[in-house]
SEGUKOL-134185 format. One line per 10 residues: number of its first residue (from 1); for each residue x, y, z of C-alpha. Coordinates in steps of 0.1 Angstrom, whole numbers. Example, Ala and Ser with C-alpha at 12.3 -4.5 7.8 and 13.67 -1.06 7.14 Angstrom:
% residues 2
1 = 123/-45/78 ~ 137/-11/71 $
This chain:
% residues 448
1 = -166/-615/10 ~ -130/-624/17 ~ -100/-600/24 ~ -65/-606/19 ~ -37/-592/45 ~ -30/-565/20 ~ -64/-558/19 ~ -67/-556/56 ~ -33/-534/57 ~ -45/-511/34 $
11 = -80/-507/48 ~ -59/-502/86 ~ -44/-478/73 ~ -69/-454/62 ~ -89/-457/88 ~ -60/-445/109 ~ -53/-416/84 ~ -89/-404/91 ~ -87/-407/127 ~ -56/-386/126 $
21 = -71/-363/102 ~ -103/-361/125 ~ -82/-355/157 ~ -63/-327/146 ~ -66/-293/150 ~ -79/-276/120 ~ -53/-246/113 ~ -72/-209/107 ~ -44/-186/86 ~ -21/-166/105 $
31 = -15/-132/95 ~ 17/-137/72 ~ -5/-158/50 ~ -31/-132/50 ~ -3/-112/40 ~ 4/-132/9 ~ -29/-134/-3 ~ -30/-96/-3 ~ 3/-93/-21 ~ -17/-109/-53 $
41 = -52/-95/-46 ~ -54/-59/-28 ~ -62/-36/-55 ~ -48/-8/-36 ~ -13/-23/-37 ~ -11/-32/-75 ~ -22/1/-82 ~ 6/14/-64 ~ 30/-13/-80 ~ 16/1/-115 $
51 = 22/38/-104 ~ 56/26/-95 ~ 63/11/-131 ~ 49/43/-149 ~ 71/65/-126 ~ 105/49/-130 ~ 101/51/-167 ~ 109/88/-165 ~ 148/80/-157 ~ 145/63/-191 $
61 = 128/96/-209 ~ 156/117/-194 ~ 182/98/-207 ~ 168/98/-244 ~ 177/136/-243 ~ 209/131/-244 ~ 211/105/-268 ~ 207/107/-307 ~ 178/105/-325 ~ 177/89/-357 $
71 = 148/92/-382 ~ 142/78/-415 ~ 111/87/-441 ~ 106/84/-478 ~ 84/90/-503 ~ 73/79/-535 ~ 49/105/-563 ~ 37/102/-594 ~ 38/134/-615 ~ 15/152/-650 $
81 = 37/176/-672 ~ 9/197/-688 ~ 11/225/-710 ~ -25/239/-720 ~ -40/209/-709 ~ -23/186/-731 ~ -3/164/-711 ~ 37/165/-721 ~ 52/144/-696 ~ 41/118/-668 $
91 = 65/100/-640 ~ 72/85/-612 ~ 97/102/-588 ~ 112/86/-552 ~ 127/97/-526 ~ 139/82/-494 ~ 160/99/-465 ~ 173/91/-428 ~ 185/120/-406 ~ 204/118/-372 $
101 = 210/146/-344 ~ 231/144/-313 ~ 226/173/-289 ~ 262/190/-280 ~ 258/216/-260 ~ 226/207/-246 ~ 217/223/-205 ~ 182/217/-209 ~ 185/187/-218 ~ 209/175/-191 $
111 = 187/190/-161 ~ 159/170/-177 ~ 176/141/-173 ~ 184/148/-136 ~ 146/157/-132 ~ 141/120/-150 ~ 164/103/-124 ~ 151/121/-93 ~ 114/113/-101 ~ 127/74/-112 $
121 = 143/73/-73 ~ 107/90/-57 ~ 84/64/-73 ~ 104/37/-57 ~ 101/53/-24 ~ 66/59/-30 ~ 60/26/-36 ~ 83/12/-3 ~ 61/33/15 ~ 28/21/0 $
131 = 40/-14/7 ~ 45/-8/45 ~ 11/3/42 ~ -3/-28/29 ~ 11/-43/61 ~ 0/-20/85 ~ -40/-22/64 ~ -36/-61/62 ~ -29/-63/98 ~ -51/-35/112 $
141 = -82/-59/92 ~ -70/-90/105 ~ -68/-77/139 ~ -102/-59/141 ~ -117/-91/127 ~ -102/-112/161 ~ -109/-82/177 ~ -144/-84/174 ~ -145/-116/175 ~ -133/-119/210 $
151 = -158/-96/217 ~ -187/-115/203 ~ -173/-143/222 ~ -170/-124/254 ~ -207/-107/245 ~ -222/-146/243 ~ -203/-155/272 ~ -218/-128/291 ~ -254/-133/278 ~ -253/-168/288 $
161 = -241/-160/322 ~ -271/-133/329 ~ -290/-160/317 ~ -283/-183/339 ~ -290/-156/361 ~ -323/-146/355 ~ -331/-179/358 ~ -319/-184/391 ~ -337/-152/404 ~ -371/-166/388 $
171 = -365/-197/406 ~ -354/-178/442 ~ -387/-158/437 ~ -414/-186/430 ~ -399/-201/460 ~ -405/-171/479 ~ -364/-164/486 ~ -366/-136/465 ~ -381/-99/458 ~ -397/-92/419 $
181 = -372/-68/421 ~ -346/-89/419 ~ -365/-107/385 ~ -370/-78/368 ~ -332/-64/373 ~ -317/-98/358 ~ -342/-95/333 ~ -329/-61/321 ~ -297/-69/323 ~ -303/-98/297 $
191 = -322/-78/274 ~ -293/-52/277 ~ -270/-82/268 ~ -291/-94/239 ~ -284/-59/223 ~ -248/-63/233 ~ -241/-96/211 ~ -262/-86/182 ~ -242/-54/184 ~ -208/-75/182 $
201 = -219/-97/159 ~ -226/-64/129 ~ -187/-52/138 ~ -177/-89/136 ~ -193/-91/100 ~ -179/-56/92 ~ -144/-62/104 ~ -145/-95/80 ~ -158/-70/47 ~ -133/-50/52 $
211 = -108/-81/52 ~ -119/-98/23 ~ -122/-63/3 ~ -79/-62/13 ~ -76/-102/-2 ~ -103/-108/-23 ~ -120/-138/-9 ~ -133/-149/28 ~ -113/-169/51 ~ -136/-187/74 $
221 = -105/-191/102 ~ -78/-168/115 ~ -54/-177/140 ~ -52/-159/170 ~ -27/-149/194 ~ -8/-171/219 ~ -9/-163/252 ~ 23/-160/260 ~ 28/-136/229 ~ 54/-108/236 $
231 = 56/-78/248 ~ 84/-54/247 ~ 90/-16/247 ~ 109/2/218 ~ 147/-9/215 ~ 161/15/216 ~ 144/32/246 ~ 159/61/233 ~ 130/84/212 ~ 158/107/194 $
241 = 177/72/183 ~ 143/67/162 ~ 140/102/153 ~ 172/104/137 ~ 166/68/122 ~ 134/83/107 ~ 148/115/87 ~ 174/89/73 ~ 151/60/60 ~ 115/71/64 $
251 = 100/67/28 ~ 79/94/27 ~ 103/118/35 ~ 129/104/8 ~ 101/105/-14 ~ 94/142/-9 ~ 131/153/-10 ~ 136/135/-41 ~ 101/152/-58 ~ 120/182/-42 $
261 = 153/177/-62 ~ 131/172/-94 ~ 110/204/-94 ~ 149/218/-88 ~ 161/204/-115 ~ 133/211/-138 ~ 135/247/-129 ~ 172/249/-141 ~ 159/234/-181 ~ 133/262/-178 $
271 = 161/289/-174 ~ 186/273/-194 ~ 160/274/-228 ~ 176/310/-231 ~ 207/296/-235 ~ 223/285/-267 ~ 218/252/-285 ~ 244/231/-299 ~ 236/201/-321 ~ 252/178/-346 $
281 = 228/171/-376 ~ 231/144/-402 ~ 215/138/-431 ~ 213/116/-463 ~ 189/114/-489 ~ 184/94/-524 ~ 158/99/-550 ~ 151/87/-586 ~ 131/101/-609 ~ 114/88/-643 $
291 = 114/123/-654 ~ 119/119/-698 ~ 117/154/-706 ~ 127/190/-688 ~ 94/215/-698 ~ 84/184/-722 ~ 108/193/-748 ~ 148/188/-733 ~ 154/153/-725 ~ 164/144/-689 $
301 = 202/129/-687 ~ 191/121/-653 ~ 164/93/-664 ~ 161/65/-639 ~ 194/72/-619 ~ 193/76/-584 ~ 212/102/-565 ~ 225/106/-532 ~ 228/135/-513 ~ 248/136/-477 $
311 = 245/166/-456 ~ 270/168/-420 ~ 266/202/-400 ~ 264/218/-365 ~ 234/237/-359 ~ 236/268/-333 ~ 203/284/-318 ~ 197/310/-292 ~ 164/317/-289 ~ 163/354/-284 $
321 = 121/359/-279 ~ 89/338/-280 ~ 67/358/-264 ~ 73/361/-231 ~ 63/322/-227 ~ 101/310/-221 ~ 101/334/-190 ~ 68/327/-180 ~ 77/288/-178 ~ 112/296/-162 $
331 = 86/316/-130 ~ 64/288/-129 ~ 92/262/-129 ~ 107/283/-101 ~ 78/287/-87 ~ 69/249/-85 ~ 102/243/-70 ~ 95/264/-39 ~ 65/246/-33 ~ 84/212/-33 $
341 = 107/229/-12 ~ 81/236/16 ~ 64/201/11 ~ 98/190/22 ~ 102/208/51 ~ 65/196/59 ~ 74/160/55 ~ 102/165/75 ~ 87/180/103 ~ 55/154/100 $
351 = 81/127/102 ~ 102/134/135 ~ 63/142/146 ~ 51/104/141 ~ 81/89/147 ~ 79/107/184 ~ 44/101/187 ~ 46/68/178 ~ 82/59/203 ~ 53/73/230 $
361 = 23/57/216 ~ 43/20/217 ~ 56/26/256 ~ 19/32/263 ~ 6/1/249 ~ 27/-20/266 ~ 20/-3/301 ~ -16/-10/289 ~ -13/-44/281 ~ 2/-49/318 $
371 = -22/-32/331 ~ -55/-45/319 ~ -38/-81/321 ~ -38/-71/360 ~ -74/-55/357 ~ -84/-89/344 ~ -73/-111/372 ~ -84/-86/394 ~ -119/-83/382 ~ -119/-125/381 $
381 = -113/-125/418 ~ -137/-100/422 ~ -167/-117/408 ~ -158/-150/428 ~ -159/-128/458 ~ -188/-116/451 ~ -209/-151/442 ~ -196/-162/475 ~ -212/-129/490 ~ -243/-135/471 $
391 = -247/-171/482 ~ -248/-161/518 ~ -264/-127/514 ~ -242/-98/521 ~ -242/-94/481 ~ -275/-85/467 ~ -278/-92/423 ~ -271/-58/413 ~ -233/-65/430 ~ -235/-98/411 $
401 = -242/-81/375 ~ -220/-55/380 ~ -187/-80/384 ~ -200/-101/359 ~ -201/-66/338 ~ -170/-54/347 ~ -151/-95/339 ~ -165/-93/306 ~ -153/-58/301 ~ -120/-66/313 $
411 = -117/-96/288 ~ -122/-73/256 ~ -100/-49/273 ~ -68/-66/275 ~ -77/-88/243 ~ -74/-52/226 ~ -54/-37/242 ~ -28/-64/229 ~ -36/-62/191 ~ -35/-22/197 $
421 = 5/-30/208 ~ 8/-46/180 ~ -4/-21/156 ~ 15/8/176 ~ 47/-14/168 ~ 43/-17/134 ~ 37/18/130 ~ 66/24/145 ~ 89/6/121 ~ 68/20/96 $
431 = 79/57/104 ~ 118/48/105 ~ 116/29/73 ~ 120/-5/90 ~ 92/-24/82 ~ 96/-52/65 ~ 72/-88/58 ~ 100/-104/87 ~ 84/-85/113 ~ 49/-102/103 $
441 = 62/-138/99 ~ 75/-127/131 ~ 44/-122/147 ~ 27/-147/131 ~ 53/-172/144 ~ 39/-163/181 ~ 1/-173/171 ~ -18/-202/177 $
């Protein structure tokens, strides 16, 4: 078989595109991708987005009130003259007609459409809201599913270490440098850690459920965070600068106010139905008729022609009574308006509440980070300290499990302990109204 150069070009070159693709890195999908996918998939969300449509729709319906309406029917019958059964006359008669009616003086009406607008303005803070909580859900899955799998990681680490172990001690004793004792404790500590990783392994697979039920499909790689990922308190430091953030933009809070100014609103058409009704009504008709013959006998000069009839007015109602129902509605308007009111004051109260507990619960995190970051190196030096105690026998193998315990233990503490910082965060922007997919593609631009 011969090759040409171009041959031998070609054939160089893919075999160094597959050696680059073989060397590098396969890339797991950081959390603003995650993100995405859920944007298209998580049922939650475009149930929310649907609400959203539904409930902006009633801006729309309020502003119809006001407008005219115009209507337009017709008719068309056929008619039997009879006198003593015997038929005089037969024919065919149509009729056609459009009216039109703008409302004048119309107060019902008008605090409708203010109810229309206020509940328009609540379903688009209902849904700003429900999309901050997308991001919180998405990242609170994607964390728990690194979460637990550092901790299935640290759980095999750990069972590999009392492994090796055991093994030792077994060896130590059938030499005769060694009690049963000292056998039978590594061996309990490796049974303890076989429970461990199968343990880890049912939150791993849980954690990733709960993912995929956010997206829709599995991803079989996240990325995870960098090392040198950063932490930072709350800027400002200052709680009440959030506070007073919050009770401007939180969304839940706008939300309620606006449901608030609705029932308000909706309470004012109740009472106005006692007042009077203005409208301008317009209507025009035409109709022919194929009548021959009036009572069968006189014939009908009107045979075939069609006649128009136009009608202009302005119609006045007051309704007086209906039963008590127009003051019954008016209480239960009024009544529904207080309870907005109070859900309000509720929101409001709930809000500066988070937003507090949340300013806190982000200063806390970060002391924790630093802190189980310094737990961590501390319990590494530890457990050198004591296999170099071991080896030379002021450290028996209960001191040796116990720091190998207590490394392991410090591993999953500070790898939580980071993704809870995280979550604190974004809970935090969340209860000020700040959240936004930036502060993802933020975090995702500090991952691996």
């Amino acid at each position: 078989m011969k090759f040409n150069m171009n041959s031998i070009r070609s054939l160089s070159l893919s075999v160094s595109l597959i050696l680059i693709i073989l060397a590098s890195p396969i890339r797991g999908e950081n959390l603003y991708d995650v993100y995405e996918l859920a944007l298209k998939n998580d049922p939650l969300l475009r149930a929310a987005e649907a609400t959203y449509r539904a409930g902006k729709e009633n801006k729309a319906q309020g502003i119809a009130g006001l407008l005219p309406t115009l209507s337009i029917g017709g008719s068309t019958n056929w008619n039997e003259y009879r006198i003593e059964e015997q038929l005089q006359d037969q024919y065919n008669s149509n009729s056609y007609y459009g009216n039109i009616n703008q409302p004048i003086f119309r107060l019902d009406k008008w605090f409708q459409f203010e109810r229309g607008s206020a509940l328009s303005e609540s379903a688009e803070a209902e849904f700003a809201y429900q999309q901050q909580e997308t991001m919180i859900r998405v990242a609170s899955a994607y964390f728990n599913v690194l979460n637990s799998f550092d901790n299935l990681n640290a759980a095999q680490a750990e069972e590999k270490a009392i492994q090796r172990q055991k093994d030792l001690a077994k060896k130590r004793f059938d030499v005769g440098l060694a009690a049963i004792t000292e056998v039978q404790e590594t061996q309990a500590a490796y049974d303890l850690t076989i429970v461990s990783r199968i343990s880890r392994q049912a939150q791993l697979d849980s954690a990733q459920e709960t993912l995929t039920s956010i997206i829709g499909r599995d991803i079989s790689l996240l990325s995870p965070l960098s090392d040198n990922f950063e932490i930072s308190l709350p800027d400002p430091l200052d709680r009440e600068s959030w506070v007073s953030l919050g009770l401007k933009n939180n969304y839940q809070l706008k939300s309620a106010k606006l449901q608030r100014d609705a029932a308000q609103a909706s309470a004012r058409a109740s009472a106005s139905n006692h007042l009077p009704q203005i409208d301008l009504v317009g209507r025009i008709s035409q109709s022919t008729s194929k009548q021959g013959k009036f009572g069968g006998f006189i014939q009908n000069p009107l045979f075939g022609i069609e006649q128009d009839t136009r009608q202009y007015s302005i119609q006045f109602n007051l309704p007086l009574f209906a039963g008590g129902a127009i003051s019954s509605a008016r209480r239960q308007a009024y009544a529904n308006y207080d309870r907005s009111k109070e859900q309000a004051i509720y929101t409001e109260r709930s809000t500066i509440r988070d937003v507090r507990s949340n300013h806190f619960g982000v200063q806390t995190q970060v002391a924790n980070v630093t802190a189980r970051k310094q737990a961590l190196a501390s319990a590494e030096s530890a457990l050198k300290a004591t296999e170099v105690g071991y080896e030379v026998g002021t450290r028996n193998t209960v001191d040796l499990l116990d720091a190998q315990k207590r490394l392991f233990q410090a591993q999953r503490d500070y790898s939580g302990s980071r993704y809870e910082y995280i979550i604190s965060m974004l809970r935090l922007k969340a209860s000020v109204g700040s959240l936004n997919p930036n502060d993802l593609l933020n975090i995702s631009s500090q991952m691996e």
